[in-house]
GUNU-776059 format. One record per residue: x negated, y negated, z of N, C-alpha, C in turn. Coordinates in steps of 0.02 Angstrom, whole numbers, padded with zeros to 5 digits, always signed. Atoms other than C-alpha are relative to their C-alpha. Layout:
BEGIN
XYZXYZXYZ...
END
This chain:
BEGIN
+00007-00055-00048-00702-02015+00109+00066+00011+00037-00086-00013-00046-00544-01933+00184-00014+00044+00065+00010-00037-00055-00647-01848+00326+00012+00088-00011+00004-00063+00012-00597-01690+00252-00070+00047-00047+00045-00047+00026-00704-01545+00179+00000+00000-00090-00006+00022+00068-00642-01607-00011-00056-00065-00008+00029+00068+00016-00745-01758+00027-00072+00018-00043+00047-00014+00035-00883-01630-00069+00039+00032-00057-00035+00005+00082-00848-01626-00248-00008+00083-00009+00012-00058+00004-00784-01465-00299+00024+00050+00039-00035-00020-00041-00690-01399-00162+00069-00012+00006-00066-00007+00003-00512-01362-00133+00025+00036+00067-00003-00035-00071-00417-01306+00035+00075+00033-00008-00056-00034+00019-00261-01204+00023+00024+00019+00084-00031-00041-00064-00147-01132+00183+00049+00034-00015-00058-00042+00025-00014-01005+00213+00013-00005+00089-00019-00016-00072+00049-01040+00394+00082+00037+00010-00030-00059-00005+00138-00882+00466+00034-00038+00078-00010+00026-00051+00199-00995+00636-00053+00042+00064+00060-00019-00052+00086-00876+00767-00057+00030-00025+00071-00010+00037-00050-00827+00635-00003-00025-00081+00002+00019+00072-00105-00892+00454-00052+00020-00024+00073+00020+00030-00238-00924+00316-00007-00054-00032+00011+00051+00062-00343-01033+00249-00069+00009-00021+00045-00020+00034-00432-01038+00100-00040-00047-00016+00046+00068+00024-00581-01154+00048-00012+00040-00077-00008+00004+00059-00580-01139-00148-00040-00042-00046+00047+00046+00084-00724-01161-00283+00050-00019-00047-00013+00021+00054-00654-01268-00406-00028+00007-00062+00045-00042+00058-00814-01207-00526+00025+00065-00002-00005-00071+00026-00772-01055-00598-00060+00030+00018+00054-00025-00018-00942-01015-00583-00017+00010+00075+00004-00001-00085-00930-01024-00393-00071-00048+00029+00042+00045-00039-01047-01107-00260-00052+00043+00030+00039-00025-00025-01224-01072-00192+00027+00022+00091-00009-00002-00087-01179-00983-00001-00022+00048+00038+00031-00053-00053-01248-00914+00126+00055+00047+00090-00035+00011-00031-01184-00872+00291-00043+00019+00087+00030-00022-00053-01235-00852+00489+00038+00016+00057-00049-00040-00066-01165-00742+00634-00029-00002+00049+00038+00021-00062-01189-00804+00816+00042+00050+00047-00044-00010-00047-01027-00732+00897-00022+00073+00015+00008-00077-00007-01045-00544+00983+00053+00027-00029-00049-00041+00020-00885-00500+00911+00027-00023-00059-00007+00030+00070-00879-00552+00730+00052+00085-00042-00025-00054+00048-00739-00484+00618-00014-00048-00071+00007+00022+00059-00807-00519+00441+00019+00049-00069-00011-00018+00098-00806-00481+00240-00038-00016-00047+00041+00043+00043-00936-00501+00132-00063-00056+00014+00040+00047-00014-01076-00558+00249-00065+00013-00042+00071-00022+00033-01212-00439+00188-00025-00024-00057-00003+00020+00063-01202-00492+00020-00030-00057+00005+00012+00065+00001-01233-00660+00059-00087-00018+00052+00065-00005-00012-01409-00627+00160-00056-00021-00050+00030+00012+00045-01534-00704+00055-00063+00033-00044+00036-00036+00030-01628-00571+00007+00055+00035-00047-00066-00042+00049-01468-00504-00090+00016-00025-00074-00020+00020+00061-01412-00505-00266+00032-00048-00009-00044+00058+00003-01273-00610-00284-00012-00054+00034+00003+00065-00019-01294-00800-00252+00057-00026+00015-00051+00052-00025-01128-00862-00273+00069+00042+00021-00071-00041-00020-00957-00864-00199+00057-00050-00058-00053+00035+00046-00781-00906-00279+00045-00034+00057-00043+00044-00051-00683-00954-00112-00017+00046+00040+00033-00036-00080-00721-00904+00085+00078-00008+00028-00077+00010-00031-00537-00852+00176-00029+00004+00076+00001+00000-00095-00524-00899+00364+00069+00007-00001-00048+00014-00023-00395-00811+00446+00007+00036+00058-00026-00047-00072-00289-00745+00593+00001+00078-00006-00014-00067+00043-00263-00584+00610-00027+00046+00039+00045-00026-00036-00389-00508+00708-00042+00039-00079+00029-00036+00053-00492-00367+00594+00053+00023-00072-00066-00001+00049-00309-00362+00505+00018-00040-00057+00000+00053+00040-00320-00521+00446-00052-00002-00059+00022+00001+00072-00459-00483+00324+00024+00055-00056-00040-00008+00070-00333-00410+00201+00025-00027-00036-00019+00040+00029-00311-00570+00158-00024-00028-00054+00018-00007+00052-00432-00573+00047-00005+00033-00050-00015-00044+00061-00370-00437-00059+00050-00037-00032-00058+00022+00030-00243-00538-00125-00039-00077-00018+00046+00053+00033-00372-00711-00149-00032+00027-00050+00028-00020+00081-00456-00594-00247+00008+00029-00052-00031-00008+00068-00355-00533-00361+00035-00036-00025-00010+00047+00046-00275-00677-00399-00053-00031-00042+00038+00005+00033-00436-00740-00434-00017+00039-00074+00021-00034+00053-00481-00614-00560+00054+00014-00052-00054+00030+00042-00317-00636-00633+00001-00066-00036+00027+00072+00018-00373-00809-00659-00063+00003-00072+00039-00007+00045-00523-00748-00759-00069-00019+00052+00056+00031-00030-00629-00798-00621-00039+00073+00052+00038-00051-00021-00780-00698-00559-00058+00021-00022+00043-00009+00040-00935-00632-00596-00003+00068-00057-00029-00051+00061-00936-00493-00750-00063+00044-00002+00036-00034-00001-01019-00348-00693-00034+00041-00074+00015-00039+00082-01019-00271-00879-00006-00054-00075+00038+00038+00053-01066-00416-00976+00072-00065-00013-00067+00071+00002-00944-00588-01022+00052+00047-00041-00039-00015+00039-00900-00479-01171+00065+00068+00018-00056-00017-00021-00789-00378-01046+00053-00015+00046-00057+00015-00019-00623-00410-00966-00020-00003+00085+00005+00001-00084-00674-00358-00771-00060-00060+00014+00068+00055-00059-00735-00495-00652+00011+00025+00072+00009-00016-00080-00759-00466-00476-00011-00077+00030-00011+00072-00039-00727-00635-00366-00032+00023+00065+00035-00009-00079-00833-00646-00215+00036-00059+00023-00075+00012-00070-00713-00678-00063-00022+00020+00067-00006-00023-00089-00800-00676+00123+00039-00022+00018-00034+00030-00051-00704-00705+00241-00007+00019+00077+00002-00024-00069-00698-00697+00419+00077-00029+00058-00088+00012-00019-00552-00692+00560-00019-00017+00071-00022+00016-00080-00495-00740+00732+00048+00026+00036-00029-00064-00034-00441-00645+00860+00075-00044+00027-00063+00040-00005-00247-00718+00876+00074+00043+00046-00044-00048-00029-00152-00563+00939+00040+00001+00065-00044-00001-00035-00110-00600+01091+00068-00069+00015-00064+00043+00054-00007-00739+01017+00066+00024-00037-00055-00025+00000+00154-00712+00993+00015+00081-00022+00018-00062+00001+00172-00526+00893-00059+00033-00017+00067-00035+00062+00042-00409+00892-00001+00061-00048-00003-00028+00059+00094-00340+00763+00028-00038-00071-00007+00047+00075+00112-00497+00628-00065-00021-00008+00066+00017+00016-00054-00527+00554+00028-00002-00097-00025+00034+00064-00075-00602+00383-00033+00073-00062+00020-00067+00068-00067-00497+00213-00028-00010-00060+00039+00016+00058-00150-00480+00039+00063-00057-00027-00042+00034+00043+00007-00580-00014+00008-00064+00019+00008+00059-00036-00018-00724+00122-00085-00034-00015+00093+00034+00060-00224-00747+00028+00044-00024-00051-00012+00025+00048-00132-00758-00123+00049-00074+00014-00031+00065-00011-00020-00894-00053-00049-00057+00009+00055+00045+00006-00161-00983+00017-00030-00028-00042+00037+00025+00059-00248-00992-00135+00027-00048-00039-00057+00033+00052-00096-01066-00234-00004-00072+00049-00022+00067-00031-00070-01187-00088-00067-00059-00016+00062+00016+00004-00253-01237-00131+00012-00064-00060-00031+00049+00077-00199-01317-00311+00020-00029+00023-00021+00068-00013-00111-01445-00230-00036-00022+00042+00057+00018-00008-00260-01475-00134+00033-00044+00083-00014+00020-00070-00179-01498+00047-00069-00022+00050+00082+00013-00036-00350-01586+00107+00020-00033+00085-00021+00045-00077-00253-01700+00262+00027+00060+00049-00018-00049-00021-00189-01525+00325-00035+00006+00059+00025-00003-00082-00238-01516+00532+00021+00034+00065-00030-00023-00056-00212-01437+00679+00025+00041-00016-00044-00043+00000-00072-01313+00690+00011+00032-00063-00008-00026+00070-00091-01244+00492-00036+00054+00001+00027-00039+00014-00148-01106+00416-00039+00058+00052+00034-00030-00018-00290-01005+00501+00012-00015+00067+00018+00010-00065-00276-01104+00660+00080+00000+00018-00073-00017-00022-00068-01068+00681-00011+00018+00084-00010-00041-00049-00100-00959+00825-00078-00017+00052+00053+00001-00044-00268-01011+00893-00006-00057+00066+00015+00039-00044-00314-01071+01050-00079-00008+00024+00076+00021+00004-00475-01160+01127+00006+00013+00093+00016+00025-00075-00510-01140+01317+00084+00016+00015-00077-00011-00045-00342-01176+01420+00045-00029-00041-00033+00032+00033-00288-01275+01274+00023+00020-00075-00018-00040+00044-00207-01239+01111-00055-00033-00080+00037+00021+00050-00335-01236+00962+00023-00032-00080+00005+00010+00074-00317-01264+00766-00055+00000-00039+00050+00014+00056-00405-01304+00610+00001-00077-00020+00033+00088-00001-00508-01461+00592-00051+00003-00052+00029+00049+00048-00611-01564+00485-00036-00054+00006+00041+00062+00010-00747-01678+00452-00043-00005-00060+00042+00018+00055-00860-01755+00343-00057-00062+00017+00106+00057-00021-01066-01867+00356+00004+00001-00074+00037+00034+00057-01126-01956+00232-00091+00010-00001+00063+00003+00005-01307-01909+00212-00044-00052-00041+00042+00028+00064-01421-02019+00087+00057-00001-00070-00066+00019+00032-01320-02001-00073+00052+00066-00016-00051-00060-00027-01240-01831-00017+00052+00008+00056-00067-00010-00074-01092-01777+00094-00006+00067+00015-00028-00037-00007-01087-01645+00204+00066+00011+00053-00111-00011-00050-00885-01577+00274-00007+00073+00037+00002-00055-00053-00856-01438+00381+00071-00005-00010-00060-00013-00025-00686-01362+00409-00002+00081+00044+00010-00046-00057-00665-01246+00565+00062+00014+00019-00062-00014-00026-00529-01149+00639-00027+00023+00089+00032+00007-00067-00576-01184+00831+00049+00048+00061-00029-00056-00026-00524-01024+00937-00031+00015+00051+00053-00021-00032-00655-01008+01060+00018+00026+00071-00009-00026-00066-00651-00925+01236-00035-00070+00038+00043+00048-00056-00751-01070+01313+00048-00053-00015-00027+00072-00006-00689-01250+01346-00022-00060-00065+00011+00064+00039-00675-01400+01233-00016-00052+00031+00002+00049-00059-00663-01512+01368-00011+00014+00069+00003+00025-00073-00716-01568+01533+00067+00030+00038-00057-00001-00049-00593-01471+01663+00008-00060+00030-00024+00046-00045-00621-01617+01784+00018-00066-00030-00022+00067+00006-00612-01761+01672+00043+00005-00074-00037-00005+00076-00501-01688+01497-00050-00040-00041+00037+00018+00037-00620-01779+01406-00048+00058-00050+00041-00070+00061-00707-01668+01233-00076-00007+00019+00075+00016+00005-00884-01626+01257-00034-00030-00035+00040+00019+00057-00920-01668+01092+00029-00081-00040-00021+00071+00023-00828-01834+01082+00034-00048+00094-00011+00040-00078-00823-01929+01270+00045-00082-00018-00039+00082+00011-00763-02094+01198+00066+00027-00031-00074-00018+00007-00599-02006+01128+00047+00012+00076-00053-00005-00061-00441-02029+01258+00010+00087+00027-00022-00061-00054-00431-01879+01393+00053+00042-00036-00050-00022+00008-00322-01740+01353+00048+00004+00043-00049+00005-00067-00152-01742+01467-00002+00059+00035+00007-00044-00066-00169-01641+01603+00050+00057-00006-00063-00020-00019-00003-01573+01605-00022+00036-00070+00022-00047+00055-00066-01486+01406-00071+00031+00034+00065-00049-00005-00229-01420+01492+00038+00062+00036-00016-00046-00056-00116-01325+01616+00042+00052-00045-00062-00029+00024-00007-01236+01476-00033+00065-00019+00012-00067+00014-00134-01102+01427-00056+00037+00033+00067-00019-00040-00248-00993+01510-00013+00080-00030+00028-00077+00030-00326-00840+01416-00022+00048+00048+00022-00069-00065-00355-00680+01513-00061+00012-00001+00086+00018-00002-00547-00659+01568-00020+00069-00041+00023-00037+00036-00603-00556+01421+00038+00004-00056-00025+00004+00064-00510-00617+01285-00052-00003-00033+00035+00026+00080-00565-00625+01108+00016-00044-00025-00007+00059+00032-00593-00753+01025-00041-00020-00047+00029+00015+00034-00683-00846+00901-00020-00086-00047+00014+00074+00033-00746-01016+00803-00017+00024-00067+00000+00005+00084-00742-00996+00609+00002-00059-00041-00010+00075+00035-00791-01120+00476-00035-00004-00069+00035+00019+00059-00854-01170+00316-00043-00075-00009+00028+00053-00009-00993-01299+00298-00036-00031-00062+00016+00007+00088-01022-01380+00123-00031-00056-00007+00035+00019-00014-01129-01467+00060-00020-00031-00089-00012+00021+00084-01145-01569-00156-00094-00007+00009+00069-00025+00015-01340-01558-00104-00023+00048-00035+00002-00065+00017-01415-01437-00208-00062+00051+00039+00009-00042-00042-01476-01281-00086-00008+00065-00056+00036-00053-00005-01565-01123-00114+00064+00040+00027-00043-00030-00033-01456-00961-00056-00043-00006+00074+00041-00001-00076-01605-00972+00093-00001-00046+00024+00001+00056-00005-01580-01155+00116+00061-00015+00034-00067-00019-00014-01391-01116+00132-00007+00015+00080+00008-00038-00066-01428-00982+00251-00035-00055+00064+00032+00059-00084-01532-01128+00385+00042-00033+00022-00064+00037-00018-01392-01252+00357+00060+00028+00048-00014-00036-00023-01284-01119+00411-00018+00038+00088+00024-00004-00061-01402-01088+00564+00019-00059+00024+00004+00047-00023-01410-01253+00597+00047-00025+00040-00076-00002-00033-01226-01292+00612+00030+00030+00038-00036-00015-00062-01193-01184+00739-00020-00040+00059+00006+00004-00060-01272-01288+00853+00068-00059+00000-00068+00063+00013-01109-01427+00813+00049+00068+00059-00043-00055-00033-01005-01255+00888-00046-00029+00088+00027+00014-00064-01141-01264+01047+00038-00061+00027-00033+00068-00014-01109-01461+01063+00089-00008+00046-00060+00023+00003-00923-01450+01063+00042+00076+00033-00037-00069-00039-00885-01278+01155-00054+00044+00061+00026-00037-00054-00948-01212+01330+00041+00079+00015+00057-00003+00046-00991-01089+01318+00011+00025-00053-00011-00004+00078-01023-01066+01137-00023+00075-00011+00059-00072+00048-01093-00899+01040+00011+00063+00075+00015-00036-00050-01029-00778+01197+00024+00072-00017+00014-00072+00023-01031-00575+01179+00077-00016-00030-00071+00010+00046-00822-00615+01154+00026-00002-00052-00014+00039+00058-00826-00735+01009-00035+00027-00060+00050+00004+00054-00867-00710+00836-00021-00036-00037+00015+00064+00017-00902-00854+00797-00067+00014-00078+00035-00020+00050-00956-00867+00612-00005-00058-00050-00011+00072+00030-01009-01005+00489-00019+00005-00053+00025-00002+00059-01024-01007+00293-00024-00046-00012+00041+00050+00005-01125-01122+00217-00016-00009-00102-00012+00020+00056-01087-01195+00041-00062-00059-00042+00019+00050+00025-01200-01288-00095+00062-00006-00076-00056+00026+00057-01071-01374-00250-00036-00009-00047+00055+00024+00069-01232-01427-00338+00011+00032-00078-00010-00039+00071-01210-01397-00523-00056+00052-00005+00078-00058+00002-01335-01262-00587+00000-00003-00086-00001-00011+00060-01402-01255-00763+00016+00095-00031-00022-00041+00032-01335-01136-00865+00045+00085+00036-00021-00041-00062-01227-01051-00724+00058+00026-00046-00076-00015+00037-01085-00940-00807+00035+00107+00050-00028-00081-00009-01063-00745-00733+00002-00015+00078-00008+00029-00097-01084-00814-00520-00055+00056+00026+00053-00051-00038-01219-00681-00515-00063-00026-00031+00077+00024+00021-01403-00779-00530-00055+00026+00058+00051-00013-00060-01570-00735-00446-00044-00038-00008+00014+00062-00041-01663-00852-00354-00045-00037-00059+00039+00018+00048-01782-00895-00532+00077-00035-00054-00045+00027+00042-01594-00959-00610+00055-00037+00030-00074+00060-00052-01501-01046-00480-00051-00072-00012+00025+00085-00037-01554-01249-00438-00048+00023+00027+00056-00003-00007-01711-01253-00361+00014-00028+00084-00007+00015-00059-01639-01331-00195-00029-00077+00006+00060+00048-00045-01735-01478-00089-00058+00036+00009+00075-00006-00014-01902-01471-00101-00030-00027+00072+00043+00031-00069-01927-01591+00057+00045+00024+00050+00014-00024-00054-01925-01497+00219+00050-00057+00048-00027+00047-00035-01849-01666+00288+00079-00015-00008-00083+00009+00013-01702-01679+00197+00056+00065+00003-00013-00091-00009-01655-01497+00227+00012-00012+00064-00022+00020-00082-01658-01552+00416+00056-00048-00001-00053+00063-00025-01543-01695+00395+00053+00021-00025-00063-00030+00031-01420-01583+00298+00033+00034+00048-00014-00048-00076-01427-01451+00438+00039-00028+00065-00013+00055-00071-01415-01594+00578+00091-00020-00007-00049+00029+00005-01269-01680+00470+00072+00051-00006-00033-00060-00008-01186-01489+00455+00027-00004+00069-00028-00008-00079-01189-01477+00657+00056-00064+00023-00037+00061-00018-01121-01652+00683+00074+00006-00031-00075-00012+00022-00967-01614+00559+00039+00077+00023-00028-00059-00014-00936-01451+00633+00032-00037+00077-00015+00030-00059-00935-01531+00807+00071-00038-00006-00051+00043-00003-00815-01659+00761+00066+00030-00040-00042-00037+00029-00721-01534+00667+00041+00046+00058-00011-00030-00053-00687-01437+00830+00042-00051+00028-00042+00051-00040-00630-01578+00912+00066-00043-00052-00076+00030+00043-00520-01629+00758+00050+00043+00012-00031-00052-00008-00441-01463+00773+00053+00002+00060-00023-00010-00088-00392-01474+00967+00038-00076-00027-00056+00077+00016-00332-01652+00928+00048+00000-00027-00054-00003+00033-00215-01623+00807+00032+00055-00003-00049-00034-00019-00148-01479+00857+00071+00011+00024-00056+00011-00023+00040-01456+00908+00009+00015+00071+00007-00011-00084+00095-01457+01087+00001+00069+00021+00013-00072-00027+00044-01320+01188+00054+00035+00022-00049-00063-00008+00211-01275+01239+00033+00021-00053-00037-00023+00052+00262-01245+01062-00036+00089-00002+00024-00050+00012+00146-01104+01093+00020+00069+00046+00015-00054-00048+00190-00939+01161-00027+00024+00048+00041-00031-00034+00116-00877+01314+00002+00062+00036-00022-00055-00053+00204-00732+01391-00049+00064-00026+00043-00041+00000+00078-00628+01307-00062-00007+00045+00059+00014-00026-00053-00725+01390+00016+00050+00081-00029-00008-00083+00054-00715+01564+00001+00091+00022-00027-00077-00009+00096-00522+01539-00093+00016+00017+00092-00017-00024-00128-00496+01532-00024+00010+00069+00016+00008-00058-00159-00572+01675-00004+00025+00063
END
């Protein structure tokens, strides 16, 4: 286990950090892509490809989910994941195997980063395609200050992209999050993380470096995976579930601001999986027990949580970060 979101078989993580905004990509290694769902808590969600993924919808699977900066800008980053993809050969084949077009399913969702250094650098179809590439070498130890979370901040402090991973029974589920949120990570009075009290205080002197203007945007983005094999509606709970890891580890969490958004991955093989477009009588069959479906969900929130707080942890110092945009708001 490396604590990262690779620790489920089948996954791949890619970045393209832009220094005040990036991406990053989480990357089926199946061609055939992964069972996913997805669930939107935040009031101000910029997404790509959620509808689709509602479980009453056609398509079951995805090929890779891009988290990035950018604000609503930033999802042009998946025009460029997905045509490399389909350059790849990868995708599902609306007109049968025996023709050439695939179509790669590519949600993604973004974080509001703009008032971070320019607002006018947000990431491009050609910064997905980087991501993706960076993916192949399978940058899994990648933390803090990379990719998606370049430019994000958490509360008064400066955010990133984090990571975890639970051991369930004889499954793993990982989480990777790009932690952006308008609310607090920590305790003002005692720097201490909500969602981890026995980790050392943050220094005082980094809580004081950022302070967002009262009505920023913001957001918590993540992917939550999962080598159980899941239902696309099974997906979709896990997906519920795990936001409460966001609750846990961010006051307050899910507010009209944030768009806080969370995909929700199964890796499970599938018999006879080949075009990424099955309906619900040709995918895996899921968990049957009701119980273990809870402890997936549970072990989802817990790695999201500690994913938040990996994020803020390993982040770079806050005064590497710009603020005169913040200061000019105010």
């Amino acid at each position: 286990m490396t604590g990262s979101i690779v620790d489920v078989p089948g996954l791949a993580v890619g970045h393209a950090s832009l220094g005040d905004t990036g991406v990053t990509v989480v990357r089926v290694t199946d061609p055939a892509g992964a069972v996913a769902s997805v669930d939107v808590r935040g009031g101000g969600p910029g997404t790509r490809e959620t509808d689709l993924l509602a479980p009453e919808n056609t398509v079951e699977r995805v090929h890779a989910v891009v988290l990035s900066g950018g604000s609503a800008f930033g999802l042009a980053a998946a025009d460029g994941v997905m045509r490399a993809l389909a350059e790849q050969q990868v995708g599902f084949a609306p007109l049968g195997e025996g023709h050439p077009a695939r179509v790669p399913i590519v949600p993604a969702a973004v974080i509001f980063d703009l008032a971070v250094g320019s607002a006018d650098h947000f990431p491009s179809p050609a910064d997905g395609r980087a991501a993706l590439a960076d993916s192949v070498d399978n940058h899994s130890d990648a933390r803090g200050s990379v990719g998606a979370g370049c430019g994000a901040s958490a509360g008064r402090l400066r955010g990133g992209f984090g990571q975890a991973a639970v051991t369930v029974g004889e499954h793993t589920v990982a989480a990777a999050v790009v932690a952006n949120p308008v609310g607090e990570v920590v305790d003002p009075m005692t720097g201490r993380f909500w969602a981890d009290e026995d980790r050392a205080p943050v220094d005082p002197a980094r809580m004081a470096l950022l302070h967002a203007p009262d009505g920023s945007l913001n957001t918590t983005i993540g992917v939550v995976a999962t080598d159980a094999p899941l239902t696309k509606a099974q997906a979709r709970r896990v997906a519920m579930v795990a936001h409460d890891g966001i609750a846990r580890a961010v006051r307050p969490a899910h507010s009209p601001l944030d768009g806080d958004t969370l995909f929700a991955l199964s890796t499970a093989p599938v018999a006879a999986a080949g075009t990424g477009v099955q309906h619900s009588s040709e995918h895996a069959a899921g968990t049957s027990d009701p119980v273990a479906l809870a402890r997936i969900g549970e072990a989802g929130a817990e790695a999201v949580a500690a994913a938040v707080v990996d994020a803020v942890a390993n982040a770079a110092p806050g005064d590497e970060l710009p603020v005169t945009a913040y200061e000019e708001l105010l």
